[in-house]
VOVEX-245773 format. One record per atom (N, C-alpha, C): x, y, z; residue in one letter. Coordinates in steps of 0.05 Angstrom, whole numbers, plus 5000, padded with zeros to 4 digits. Atoms other than C-alpha are relative to their C-alpha. Example, Ala and Ser with C-alpha at 12.3 -4.5 7.8 and 13.67 -1.06 7.14 Angstrom:
<recs>
501849765000A
524649105156A
501850245000A
498449764999S
527349795143S
498550225014S
</recs>
This chain:
<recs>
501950185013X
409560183888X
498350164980X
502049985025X
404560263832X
497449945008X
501850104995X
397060303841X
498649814992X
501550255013X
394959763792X
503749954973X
496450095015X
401759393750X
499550094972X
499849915016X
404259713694X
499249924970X
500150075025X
401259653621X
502549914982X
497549965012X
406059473565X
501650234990X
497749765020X
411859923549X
499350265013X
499849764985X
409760423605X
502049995022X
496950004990X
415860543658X
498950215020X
500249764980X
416260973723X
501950105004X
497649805003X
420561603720X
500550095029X
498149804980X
424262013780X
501050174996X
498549825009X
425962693782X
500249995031X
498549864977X
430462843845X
500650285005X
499049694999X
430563613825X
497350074997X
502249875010X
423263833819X
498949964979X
501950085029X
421763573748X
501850094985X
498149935030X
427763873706X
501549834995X
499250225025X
429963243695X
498949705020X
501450304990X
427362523704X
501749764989X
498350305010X
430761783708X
497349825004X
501750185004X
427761223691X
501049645028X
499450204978X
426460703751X
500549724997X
499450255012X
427859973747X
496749915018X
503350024995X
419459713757X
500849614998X
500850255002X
418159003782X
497349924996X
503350125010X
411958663754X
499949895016X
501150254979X
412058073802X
498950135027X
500749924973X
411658533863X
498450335001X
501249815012X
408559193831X
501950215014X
497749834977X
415359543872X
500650124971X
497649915012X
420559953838X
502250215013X
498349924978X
426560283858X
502150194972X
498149795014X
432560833833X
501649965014X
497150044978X
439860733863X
500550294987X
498749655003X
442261463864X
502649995023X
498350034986X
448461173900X
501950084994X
498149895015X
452961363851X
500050304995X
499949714999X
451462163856X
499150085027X
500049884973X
452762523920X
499150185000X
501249754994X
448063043937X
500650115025X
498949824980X
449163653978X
496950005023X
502649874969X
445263784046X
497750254988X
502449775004X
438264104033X
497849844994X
503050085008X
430864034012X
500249854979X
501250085026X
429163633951X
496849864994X
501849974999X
422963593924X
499749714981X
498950195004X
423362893900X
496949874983X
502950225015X
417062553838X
500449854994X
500350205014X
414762063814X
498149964979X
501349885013X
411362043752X
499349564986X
499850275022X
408561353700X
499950174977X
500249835025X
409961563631X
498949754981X
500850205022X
406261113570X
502349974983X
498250085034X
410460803500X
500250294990X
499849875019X
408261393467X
501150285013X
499149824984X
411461883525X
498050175010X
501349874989X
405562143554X
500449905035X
499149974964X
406062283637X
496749945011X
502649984990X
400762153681X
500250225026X
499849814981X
400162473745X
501549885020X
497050084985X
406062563788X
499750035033X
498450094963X
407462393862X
502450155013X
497849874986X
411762793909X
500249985023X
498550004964X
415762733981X
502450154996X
498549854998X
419663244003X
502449815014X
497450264982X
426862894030X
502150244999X
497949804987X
432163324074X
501649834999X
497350094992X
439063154069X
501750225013X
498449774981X
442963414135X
502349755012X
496850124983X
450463154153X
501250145018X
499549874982X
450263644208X
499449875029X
500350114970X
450963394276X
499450255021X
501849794985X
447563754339X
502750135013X
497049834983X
452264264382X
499949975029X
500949994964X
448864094447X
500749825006X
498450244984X
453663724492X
497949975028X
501750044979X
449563364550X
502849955018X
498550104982X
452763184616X
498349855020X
501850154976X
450562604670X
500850085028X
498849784974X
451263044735X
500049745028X
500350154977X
448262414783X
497749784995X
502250205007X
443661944795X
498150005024X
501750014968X
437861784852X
499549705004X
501550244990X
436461184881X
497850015024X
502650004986X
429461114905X
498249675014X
500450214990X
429660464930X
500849915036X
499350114971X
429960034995X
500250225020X
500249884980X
431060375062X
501750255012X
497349805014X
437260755038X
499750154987X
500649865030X
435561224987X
501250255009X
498649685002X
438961914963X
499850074977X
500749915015X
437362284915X
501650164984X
498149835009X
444262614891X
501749785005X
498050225000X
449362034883X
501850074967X
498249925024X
455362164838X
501249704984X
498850155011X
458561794789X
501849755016X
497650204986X
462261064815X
497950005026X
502450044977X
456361104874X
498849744993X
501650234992X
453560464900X
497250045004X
501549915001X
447160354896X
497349665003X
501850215003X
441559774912X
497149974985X
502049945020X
436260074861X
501449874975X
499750105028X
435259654799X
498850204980X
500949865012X
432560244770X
500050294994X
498449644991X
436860844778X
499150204984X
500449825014X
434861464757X
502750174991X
497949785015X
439561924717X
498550254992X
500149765010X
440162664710X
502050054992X
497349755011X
444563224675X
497950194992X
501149765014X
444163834642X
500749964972X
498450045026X
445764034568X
500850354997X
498349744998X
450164604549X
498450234978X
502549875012X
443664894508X
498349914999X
502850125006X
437164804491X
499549864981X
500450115027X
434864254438X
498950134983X
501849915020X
433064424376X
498749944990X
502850105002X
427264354342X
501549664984X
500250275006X
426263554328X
502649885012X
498650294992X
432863354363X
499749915036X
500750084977X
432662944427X
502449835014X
497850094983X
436862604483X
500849665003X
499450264994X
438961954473X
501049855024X
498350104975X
441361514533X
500249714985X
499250285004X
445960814528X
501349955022X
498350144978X
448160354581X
502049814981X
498650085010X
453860144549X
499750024963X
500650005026X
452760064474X
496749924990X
504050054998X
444459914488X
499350244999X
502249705006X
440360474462X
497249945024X
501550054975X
436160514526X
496450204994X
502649905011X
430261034493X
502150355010X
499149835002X
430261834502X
499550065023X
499749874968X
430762254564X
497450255005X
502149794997X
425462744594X
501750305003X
498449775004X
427963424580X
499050245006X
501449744993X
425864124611X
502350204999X
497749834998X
430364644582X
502650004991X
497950124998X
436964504605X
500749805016X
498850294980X
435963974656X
498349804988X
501450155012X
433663264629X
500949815030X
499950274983X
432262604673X
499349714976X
500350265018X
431661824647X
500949845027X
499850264988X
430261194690X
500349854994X
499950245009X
433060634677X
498449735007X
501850224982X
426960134682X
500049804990X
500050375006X
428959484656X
500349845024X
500350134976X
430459224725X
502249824999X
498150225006X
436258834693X
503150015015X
496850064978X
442659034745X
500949855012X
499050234976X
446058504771X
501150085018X
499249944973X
447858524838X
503749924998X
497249955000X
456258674844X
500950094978X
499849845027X
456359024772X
500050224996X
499249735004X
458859634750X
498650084968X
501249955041X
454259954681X
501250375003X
499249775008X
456560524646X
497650104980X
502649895012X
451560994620X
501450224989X
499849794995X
452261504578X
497850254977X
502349865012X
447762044528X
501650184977X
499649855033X
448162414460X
497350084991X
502149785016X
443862924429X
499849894973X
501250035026X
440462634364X
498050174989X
502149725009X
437863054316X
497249904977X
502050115015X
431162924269X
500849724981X
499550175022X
435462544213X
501949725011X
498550284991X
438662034260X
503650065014X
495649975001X
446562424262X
499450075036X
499149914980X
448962524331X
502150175007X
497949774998X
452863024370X
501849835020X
496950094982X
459062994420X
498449815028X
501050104973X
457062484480X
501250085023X
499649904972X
456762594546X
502849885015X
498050124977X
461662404601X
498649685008X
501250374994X
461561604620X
500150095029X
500449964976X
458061544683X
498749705016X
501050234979X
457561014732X
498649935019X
501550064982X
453360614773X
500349795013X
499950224987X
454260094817X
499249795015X
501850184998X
450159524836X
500849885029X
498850164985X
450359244907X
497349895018X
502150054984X
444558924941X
501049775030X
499350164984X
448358665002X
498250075027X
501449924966X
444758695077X
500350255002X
499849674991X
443159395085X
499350075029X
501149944970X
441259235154X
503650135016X
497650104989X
449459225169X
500350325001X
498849574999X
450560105152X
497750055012X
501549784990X
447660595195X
498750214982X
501849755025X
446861085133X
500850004977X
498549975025X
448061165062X
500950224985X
499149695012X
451661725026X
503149954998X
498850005009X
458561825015X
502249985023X
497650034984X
465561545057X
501950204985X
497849845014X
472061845047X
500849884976X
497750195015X
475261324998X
497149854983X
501650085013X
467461154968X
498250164996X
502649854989X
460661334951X
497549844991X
500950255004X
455760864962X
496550105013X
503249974998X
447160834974X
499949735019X
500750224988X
447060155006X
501849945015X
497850074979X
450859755064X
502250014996X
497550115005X
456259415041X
501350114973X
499349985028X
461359674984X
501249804987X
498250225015X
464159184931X
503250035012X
497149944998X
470559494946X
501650274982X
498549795012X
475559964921X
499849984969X
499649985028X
476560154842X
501449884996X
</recs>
């Protein structure tokens, strides 16, 4: 935008290199906006130091405007992994449940590790399925994330899994798909919850086999 709309025959320039050279922007009167498509030249990964300038008819500049803008097509190197989950619910609870584990918490917690430490500005994404769920709490190399929407249906299997995003939005290699399994049947019916031979389940009853 423009602080007050342009006189006649004055124009707002763009230099994308520091000031050694300037384009001329396309300026809307009706909305005091303007804009530059720089779609058509591909710039390389790095700093640019990016102005904006109003120049008058007779080519005089006024005073110029600057934002710095990083371009990075580098994705992060830190692979996460979902090691387990806890369920801290009902009368059943365990706090180490593996992947494909049953579970009568609508609000399972998830852990892993990551195979380094983040770097500066990137962070841990988590998705149940293709839902961007928010970021994970991270100490190090071990991170946790609860899933607190409360939305598991009871006999449903969700798949969860995580990716390291870095400041500019790119992502790295995702994690391992990791399961959870939903079962809120009579927990009065099991003696204990934890893991059979042929399952591994937090609550009474299992859905059944894979």
């Amino acid at each position: 935008t423009t602080s007050e709309p342009l006189a006649a025959g004055n124009k707002v320039q763009i230099s994308l290199n520091g000031g050694a050279t300037w384009h001329d922007a396309v300026y809307n009167s009706v909305s005091g906006t303007w804009e530059y498509d720089n779609t058509g030249t591909a710039m390389s990964e790095g700093a640019y130091n990016v102005l904006t300038r109003v120049v008058d008819a007779a080519g005089n500049a006024g005073t110029e405007s600057s934002q710095m803008v990083i371009i990075d097509l580098s994705a992060p190197s830190t692979v996460p992994t979902v090691t387990h989950f806890s369920d801290n619910f009902g009368p059943y609870q365990n706090s180490v449940l593996p992947s494909g584990a049953y579970t009568d918490d609508k609000t399972p917690e998830l852990h892993g590790t990551l195979s380094a430490s983040l770097q500066n500005g990137e962070r841990l994404a988590v998705y149940q399925g293709t839902t961007f769920l928010g970021y994970a709490d991270v100490t190090d190399q071990d991170w946790s994330f609860t899933d607190s929407r409360g939305v598991l249906e009871n006999g449903k299997a969700y798949i969860y899994r995580t990716a390291v995003v870095n400041a500019v939005g790119n992502l790295g290699e995702g994690s391992n798909k990791f399961e959870v399994r939903l079962d809120e049947t009579d927990t009065s019916l099991a003696p204990t919850a934890g893991v059979n031979p042929d399952q591994s389940f937090s609550t009474a009853l299992m859905l059944g086999p894979d």
